[in-house]
N, C-alpha and C positions, 0 to 999 in steps of 0.2 A: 468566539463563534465564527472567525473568519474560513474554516473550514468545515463548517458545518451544511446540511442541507438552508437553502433558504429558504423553505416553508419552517424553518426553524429560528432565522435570523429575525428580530422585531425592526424594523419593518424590513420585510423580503425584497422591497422593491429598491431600497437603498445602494445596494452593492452593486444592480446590473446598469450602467450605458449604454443606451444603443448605438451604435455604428452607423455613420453615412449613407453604405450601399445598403443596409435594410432597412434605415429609415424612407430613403426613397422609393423603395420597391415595396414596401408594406403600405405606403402612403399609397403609391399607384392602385394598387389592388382593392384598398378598402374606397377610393375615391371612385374609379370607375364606374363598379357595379351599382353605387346608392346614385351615382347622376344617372346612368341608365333606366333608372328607375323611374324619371319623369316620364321617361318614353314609351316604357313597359306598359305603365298604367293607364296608359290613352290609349292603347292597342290591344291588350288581356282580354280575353273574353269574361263576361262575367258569370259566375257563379249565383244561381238564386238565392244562397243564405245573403248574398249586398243586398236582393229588393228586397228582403224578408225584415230586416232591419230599416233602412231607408223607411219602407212602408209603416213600419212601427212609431220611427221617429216625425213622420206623416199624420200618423194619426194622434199623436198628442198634440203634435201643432194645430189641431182640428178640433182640440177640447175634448177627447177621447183620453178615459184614463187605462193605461196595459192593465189585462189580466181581468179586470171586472168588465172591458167594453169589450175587447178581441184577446183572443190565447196569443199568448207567448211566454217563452220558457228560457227566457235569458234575462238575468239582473239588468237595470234599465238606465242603468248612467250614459251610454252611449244614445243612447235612443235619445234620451232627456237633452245632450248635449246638442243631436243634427238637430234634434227640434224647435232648440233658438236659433239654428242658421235658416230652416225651412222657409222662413215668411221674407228674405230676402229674394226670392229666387219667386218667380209666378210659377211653379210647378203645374202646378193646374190646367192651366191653357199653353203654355208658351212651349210649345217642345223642344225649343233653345237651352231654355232656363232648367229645366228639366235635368238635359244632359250636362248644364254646366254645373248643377246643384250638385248631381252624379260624379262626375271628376273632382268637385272640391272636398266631398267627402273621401275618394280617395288619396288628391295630396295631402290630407291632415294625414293621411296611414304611413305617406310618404316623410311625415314633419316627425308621425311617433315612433317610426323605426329608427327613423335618426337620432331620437332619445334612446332608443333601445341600446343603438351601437354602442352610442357615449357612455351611457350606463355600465356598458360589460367593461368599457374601457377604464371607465374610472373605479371597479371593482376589481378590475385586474390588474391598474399601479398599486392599489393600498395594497392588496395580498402579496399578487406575486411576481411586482416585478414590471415595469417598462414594457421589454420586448416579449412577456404573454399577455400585454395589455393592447399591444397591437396585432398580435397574431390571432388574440382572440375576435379581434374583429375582422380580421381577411377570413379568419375560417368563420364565423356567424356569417358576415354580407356573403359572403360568397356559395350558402347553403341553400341549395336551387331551392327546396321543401320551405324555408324561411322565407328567400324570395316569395316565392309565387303566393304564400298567405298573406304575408303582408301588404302585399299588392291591392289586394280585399280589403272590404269596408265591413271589416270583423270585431268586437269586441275583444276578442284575444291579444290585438296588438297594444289598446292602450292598457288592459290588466297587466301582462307583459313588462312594458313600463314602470308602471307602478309596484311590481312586484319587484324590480331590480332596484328602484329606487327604495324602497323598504331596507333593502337589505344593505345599501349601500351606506344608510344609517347607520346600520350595525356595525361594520367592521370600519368605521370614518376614526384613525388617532388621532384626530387634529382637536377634535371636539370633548375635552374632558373636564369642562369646570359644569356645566348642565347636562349629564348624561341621559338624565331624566328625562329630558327636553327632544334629547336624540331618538326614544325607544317611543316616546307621545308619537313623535312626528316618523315611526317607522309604522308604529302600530296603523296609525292613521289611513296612511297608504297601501298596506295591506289592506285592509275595512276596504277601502276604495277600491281597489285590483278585483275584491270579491262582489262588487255589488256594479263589475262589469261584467261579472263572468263567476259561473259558482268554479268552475276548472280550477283555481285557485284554491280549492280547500282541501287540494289532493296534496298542495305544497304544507299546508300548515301543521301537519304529524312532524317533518323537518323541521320547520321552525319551532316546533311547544320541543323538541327532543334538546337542539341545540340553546333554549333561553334555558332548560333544564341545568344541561353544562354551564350555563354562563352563571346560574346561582350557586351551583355548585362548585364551581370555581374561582368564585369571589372571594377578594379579602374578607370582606364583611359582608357575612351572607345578609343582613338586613338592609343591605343595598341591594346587594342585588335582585331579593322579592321587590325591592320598590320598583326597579327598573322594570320586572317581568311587569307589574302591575300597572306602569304606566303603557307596556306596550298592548296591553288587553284592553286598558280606557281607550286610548288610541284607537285600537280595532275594531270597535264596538258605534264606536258614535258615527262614523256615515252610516253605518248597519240601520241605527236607530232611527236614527236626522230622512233614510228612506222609508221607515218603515212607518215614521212616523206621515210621511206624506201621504201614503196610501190608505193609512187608519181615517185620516180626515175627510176623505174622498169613498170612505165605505168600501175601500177593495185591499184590503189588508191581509183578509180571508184567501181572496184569491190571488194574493202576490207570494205568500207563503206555500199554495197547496200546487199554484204551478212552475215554481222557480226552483222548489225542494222535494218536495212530498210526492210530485208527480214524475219527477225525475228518480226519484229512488226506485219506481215501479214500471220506470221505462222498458217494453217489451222486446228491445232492439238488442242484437248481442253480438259485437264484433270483438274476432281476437284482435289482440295489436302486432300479433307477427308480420302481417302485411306492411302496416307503417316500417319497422326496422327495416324489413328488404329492401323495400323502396327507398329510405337514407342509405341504407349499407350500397343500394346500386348508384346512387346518385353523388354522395358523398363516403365512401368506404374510409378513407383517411379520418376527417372528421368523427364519425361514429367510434373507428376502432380504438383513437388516440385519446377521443373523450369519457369511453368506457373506463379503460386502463387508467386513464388521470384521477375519474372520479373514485373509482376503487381505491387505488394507493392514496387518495385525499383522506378516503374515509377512515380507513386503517393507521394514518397517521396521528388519527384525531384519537387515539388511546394515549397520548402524550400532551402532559397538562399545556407544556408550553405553546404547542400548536391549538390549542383551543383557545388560549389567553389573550391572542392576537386575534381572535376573531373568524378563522377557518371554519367553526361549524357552521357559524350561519350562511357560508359558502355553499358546502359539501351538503350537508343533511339536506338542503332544502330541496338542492340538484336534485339528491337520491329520492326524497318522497316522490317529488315529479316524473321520474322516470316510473318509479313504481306504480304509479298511479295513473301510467298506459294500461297496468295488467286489471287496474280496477274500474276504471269508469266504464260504462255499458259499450257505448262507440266512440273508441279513440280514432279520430277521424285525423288528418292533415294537421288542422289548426293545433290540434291541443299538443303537435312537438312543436309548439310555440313556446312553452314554458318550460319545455326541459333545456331545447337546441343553445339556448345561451351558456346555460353551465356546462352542457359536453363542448363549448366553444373553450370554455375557458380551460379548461382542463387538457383540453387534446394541445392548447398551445404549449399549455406548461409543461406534457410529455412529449412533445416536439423539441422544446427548449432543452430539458433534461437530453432527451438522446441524439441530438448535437454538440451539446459539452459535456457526455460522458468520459470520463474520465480529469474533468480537469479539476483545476484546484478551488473552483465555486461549490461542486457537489459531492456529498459523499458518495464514495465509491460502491458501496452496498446497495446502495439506493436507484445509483444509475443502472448497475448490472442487473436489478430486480425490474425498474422501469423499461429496459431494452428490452428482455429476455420476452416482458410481459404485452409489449408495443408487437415484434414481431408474428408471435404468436393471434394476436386479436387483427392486426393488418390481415395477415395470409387467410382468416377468418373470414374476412371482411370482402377481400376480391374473390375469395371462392365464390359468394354468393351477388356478388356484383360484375365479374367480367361475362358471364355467360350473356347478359343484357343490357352492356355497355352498348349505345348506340354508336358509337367510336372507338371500340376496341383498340385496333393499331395505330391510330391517333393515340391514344391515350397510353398505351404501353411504348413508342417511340417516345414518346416525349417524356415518362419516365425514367425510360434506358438511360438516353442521352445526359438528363442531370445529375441521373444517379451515377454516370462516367465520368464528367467534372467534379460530381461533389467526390470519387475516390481517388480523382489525380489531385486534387487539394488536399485532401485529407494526406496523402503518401507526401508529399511534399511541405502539408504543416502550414496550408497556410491558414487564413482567417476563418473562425468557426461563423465570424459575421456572415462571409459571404456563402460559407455555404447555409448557411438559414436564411435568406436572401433567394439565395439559388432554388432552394427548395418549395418557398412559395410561389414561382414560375407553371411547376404543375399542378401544385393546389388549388392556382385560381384559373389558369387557360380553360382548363373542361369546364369547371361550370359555367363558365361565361361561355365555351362553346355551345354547353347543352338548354344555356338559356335562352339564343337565337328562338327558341318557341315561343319566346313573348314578345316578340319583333312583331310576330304577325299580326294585322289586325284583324283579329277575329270577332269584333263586339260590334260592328257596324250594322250589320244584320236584327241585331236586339235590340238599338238606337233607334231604327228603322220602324221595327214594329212596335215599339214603344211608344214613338211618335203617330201612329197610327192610332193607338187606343184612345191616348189624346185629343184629336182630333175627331174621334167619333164616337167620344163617349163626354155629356157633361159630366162635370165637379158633383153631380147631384147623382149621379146616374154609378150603378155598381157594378163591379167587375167578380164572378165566381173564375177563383183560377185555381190552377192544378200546382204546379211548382215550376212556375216562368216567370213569375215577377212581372208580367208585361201589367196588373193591377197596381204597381205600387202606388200613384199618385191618385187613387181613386177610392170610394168606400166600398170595403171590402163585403162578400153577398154571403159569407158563412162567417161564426165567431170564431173557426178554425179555419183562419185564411190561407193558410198550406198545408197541401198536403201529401208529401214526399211519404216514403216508405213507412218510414217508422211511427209518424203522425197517424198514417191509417190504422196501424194496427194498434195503437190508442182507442181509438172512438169504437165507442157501442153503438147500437140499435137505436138507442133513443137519441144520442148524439146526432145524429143524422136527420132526422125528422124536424125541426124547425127548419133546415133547408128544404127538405122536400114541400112543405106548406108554401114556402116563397117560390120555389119555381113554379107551382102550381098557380100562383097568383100573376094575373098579365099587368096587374100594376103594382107589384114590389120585387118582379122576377128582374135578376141582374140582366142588365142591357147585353154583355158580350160572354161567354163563357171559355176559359183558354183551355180548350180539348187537347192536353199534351198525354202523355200517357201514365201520368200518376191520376188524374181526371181520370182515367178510363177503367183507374180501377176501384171506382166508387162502385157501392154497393148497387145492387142490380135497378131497384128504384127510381133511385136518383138518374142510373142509366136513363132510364125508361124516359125521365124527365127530358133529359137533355137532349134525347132524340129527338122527339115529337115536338118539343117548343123552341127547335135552336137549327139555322141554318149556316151552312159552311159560309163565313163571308172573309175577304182579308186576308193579310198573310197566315196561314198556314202556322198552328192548328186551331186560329179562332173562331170562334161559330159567334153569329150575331141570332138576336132575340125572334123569333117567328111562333108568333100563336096563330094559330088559322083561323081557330075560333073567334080571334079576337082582333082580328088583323080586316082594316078598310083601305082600300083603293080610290077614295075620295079625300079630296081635299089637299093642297099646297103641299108639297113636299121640299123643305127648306133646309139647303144645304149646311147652313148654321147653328146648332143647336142652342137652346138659348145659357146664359151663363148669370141669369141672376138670382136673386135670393131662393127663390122657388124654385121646387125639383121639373125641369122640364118637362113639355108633354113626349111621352114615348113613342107614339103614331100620330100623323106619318113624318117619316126621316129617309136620309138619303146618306148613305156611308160614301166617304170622301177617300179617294184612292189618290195616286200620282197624279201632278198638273196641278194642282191648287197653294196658291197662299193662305195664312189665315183669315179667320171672320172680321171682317170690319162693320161697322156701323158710319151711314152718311143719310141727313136727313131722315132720320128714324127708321131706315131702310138697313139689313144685313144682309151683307152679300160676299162671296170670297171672287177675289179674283182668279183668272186665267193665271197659266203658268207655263211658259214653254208652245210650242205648235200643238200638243196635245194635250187633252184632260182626261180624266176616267172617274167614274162613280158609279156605284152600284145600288142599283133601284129596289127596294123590295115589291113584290105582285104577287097579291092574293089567287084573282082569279081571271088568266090572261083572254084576252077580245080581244077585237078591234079598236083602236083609240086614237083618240088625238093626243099627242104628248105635246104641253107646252111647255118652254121654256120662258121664265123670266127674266127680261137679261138686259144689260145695256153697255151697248158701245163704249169703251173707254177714248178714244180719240179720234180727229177725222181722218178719214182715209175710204174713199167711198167704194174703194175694189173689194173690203173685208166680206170674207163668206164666212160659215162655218158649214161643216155636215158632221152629221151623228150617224152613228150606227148602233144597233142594241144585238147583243150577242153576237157581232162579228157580220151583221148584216146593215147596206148602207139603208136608212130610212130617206135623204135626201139632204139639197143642201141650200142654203139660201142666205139673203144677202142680210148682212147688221147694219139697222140703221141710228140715226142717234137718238138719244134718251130713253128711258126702260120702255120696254117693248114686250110683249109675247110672241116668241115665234116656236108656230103651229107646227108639227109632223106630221106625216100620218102612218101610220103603225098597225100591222098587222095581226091576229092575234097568233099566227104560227111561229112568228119570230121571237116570242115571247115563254116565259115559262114562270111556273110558279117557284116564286126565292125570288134569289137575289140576284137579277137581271144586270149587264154589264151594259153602262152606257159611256162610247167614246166620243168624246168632241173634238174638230179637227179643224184648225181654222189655217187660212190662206194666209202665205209669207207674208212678215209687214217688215217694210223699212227701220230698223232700228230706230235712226234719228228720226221718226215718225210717232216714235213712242215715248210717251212721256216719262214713262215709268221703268225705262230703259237702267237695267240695271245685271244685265247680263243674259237674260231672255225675256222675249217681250210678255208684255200682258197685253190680249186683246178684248176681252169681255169680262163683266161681272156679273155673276148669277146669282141669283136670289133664290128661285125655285124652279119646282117642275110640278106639273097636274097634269093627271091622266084624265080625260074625259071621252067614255065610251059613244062610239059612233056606230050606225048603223047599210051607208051606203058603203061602197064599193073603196076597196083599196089599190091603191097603185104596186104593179109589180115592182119589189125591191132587189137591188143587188147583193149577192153575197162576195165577200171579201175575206181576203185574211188580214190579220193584222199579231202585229207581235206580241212576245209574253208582257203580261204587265211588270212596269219596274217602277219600284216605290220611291218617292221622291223627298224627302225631309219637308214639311210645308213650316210655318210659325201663325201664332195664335194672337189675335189680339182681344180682349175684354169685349164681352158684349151684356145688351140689357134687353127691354122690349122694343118691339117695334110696330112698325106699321107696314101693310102692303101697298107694295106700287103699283 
């Protein structure tokens, strides 16, 4: 067999060595991009399918069961898994803990793509070979489309995983006194890959094709049904073992009609041409070399000897995944998560091949058909990818040039090492140049008003959103808590209507509503809702809660919402903009601190007069020069001196400065000495507020000044626990 193909030779990987210079240069490549990746994923913008998930895994940590309490349409292993990390983390109050709960579920994506790698690698020595067991992994890490999902807090990445692992079962020589034992424990992980993600059952036509071959080309076919059968038991029981948790819990009914049944009737119909262009523009190489590889895999597999080693379960499974872009409704991004590994493996192994075509490892027939078949699908590949290469002459200089060294070696003979060495130079520079897109940090913005909603929404209190995720840590005000494109064209007439009853009600209508423009394109009603009971408040596109009819300008308006067992009172509140830290509690008093020279919060006002605004507030240290002034809407009201312990200090306020909503009030307090402040911790704190009360007045107001003052800029604040209290 020493001259034969080595998809031919038992085991393939036996005959190849790698070489020095491309062990080093394959190491460089596949190391980079995955430490890159810690960085990436602190700076990625994120995508609403992470809060869509997060929020799921939220809500079971809340004693909510999926699919009987809220819709969702994803197998629920991932969700089940953030939901024992959730109660680590004060999600709730702490907008720290929040964002840190946020990045730890995406280093686990960071922990399971690094299974993934391992996985392709170690399916790529048993089959075929050492140097496609590393090349498969510089061309997977280095597959921008692969990046940028796995970066996400997707279900896809740990199915993925466990699908590789599955299979890595299958084709493992090492293990042949319990085979049985091997197909249990593939089966198994399959069952597992599918009850993260149904996407998995577009691979299992490849695998029921390839255990077919495998009974079929058994010594003793009575073994081999046993094996199939053990890999069915296997497959079946996380199936079960979930199915059965939901039966206990009475939502069985609906784990079944929305994970399968509702998806079979999904209204949504994307072709997948668009995904290939975008790999074919992004990775042209990869695509064209894993087509070509998986093809001549599959055509090979007409020969018993390359199925007896184990290739089908390689090849077949690849092929149903790819096939199964043309069938699933919206082949979106994520889902060439399950093919991209096997065109990894495959484009190495036709990299391999048409580097040592002609030598004495491959058949000659083989190589001329692989070359002929490479060039042809390459030239394919850049047709449709240089027109929108964002680096064109980049990217074609730096081809030229290698492809000029790899033909002065080649004329001169020398190492086929280094020129497969050499050739990974271009493979990996562009995408690592075209990855520079996830340098930026673009998620600080979503951090920002994240921590907003936070802050002015209790645990108790609901969030109606559109598809921003700015709801995830809060109970969601529809049972269809998103609702992107294809969700709407789901829901009927009647679907609709239990939210319309709650908006319409002033004490079970969600406190904030995120008006993005999937929101806007709710049905005219519901419109109607949103208008009249919801005012612009916040960052941009939130609307906070305003019934008029229901809405009173008497009484304490308390910067702190309450945070205990019972669902807070809704009126009256006072939305907390930049300048503040969290809610504290001190002698049964809640108050948030000062934060910086300036505050901001936004007042709601029914119906604007003349008033006295008070503030309730007390001095944090001595320093007897301390003023503050307020101004409401950009006008100054006055300014006066803090003195110690809680205090009310009076405005007076006119009612032209005023409007009905949500009234902008800035406070502005006078320079304090740092070492003067106790609390000195990078900008001072000068006061603590409790509340404010409007109390309408009758005599004369003093002329006010008008001022400008700048855009608001939103501040990260932190949250701490609160209970009841008392007024001071």
């Amino acid at each position: 067999m020493g001259s034969s193909s080595p998809r031919e030779a038992p085991p393939a990987g036996a005959t190849w060595r790698c070489r020095a210079p491309f062990v080093v240069i394959a190491g460089l490549f596949i190391l980079l991009p995955y430490l890159l990746r810690l960085e990436y994923l602190e700076r990625r913008g994120f995508n609403p399918d992470e809060f869509q998930h997060l929020h799921s895994a939220w809500c079971i940590s809340e004693g909510l069961v999926p699919y009987r309490d809220y819709f969702e349409h994803h197998t629920p292993w991932l969700h089940f898994l953030l939901a024992g990390v959730v109660p680590l983390y004060d999600v709730g109050l702490e907008p720290t803990d929040a964002e840190s709960f946020i990045f730890l579920a995406r280093r686990a994506m960071w922990v399971l793509t690094g299974g993934i790698l391992t996985a392709v690698f170690c399916l790529g020595r048993r089959l075929l070979g050492m140097p496609v067991a590393m090349l498969a992994v510089v061309f997977l890490g280095n597959n921008l489309m692969f990046l940028g999902k796995t970066l996400e807090i997707r279900p896809d990445v740990p199915a993925t995983l466990f699908v590789l692992g599955s299979l890595a079962f299958l084709v493992d020589p090492s293990v042949r006194r319990r085979p049985e034992l091997r197909f249990l424990a593939s089966g198994f992980l399959l069952g597992s890959a599918v009850m993260f993600t149904q996407k998995v059952l577009f691979g299992l036509p490849g695998v029921a094709v390839a255990l077919l071959l495998h009974v079929y080309d058994s010594d003793k076919r009575r073994a081999g049904i046993s094996r199939a059968a053990f890999l069915g038991l296997g497959f079946v029981v996380p199936i079960l073992a979930t199915a059965g948790y939901f039966a206990l819990r009475g939502g069985l009914a609906p784990f079944v009609e929305y994970n399968f049944l509702m998806n079979l009737r999904w209204k949504a119909r994307y072709s997948p041409w668009p995904l290939f262009e975008e790999l074919a523009q992004q990775n042209p190489f990869h695509l064209a070399l894993g087509l070509v590889g998986l093809g001549m895999a599959c055509y090979a597999l007409r020969r018993a000897e390359a199925r007896k080693r184990g290739e089908a379960f390689l090849a077949l499974p690849g092929l149903s995944f790819l096939v199964g872009a043309f069938l699933i409704p919206v082949p979106h991004r994520q889902y060439a998560l399950q093919f991209l590994p096997f065109l990894a493996l495959y484009a190495a192994l036709t990299l391999r091949d048409l580097v040592f075509a002609g030598s004495r490892d491959l058949d000659t027939s083989l190589s001329r058909a692989v070359a002929t078949s490479s060039v042809v699908g390459i030239g394919a590949m850049l047709f449709l990818a240089f027109p929108t290469l964002s680096s064109p002459l980049f990217f074609t200089f730096m081809w030229l040039a290698v492809l000029g060294v790899v033909s002065l070696l080649l004329f001169r003979r020398q190492s086929r090492w280094i020129i497969l060495a050499l050739l990974l130079v271009p493979l990996s520079l562009n995408p690592l140049f075209e990855s520079r897109v996830f340098w930026e940090r673009r998620n600080w913005s979503t951090l920002r008003n994240l921590s907003w909603v936070i802050e002015n929404v209790s645990p108790q209190e609901s969030v109606l959103d559109g598809f921003s995720g700015l709801g995830v840590f809060r109970p969601h005000a529809f049972f269809y808590y998103f609702l992107h494109d294809e969700m709407l064209l789901m829901l009927e007439d009647s679907d609709w209507r239990p939210l319309e009853r709650r908006l319409s009600d002033p004490e079970k209508a969600p406190k904030l509503v995120v008006d993005d423009r999937f929101m806007a394109r709710a049905p005219g009603r519901v419109r109607a809702l949103v208008e009249r009971n919801y005012r612009t408040a916040g960052p941009s596109p939130i609307r906070a809660h305003w019934n008029r009819s229901a809405w009173s300008d008497a009484g304490a308006r308390r910067l702190a919402p309450q945070f205990d067992s019972s669902a807070a009172p809704r009126l009256p509140y006072v939305l907390v903009e930049d300048g503040w830290y969290g809610p504290e509690k001190e002698d049964g008093i809640t108050f948030r601190r000062s934060r910086g020279r300036r505050s901001r919060l936004l007042l709601p006002i029914a119906e604007p007069r003349d008033v006295w605004l008070e503030l309730s507030a007390r001095r944090l240290f001595e320093e007897p020069s301390l003023r503050i002034e307020l101004a409401l809407n950009g006008t100054v009201a006055g300014e006066l001196s803090l003195e110690s312990g809680w205090h009310n200090y009076r405005f007076s306020v006119p009612a032209r400065v005023l409007k009905e909503g949500f009234n902008d009030i800035l406070l502005t307090y006078s320079k304090t000495p740092r070492q003067a402040d106790p609390m000195a911790r990078g900008r001072n704190t000068v006061l603590a507020l409790h509340s404010i009360t409007l109390t309408p007045r009758s005599d004369g107001i003093a002329k006010l000044e008008k001022r400008h003052y700048p855009v608001k800029i939103h501040e990260q604040s932190q949250h701490d626990s609160d209970g009841g209290e008392e007024h001071p």
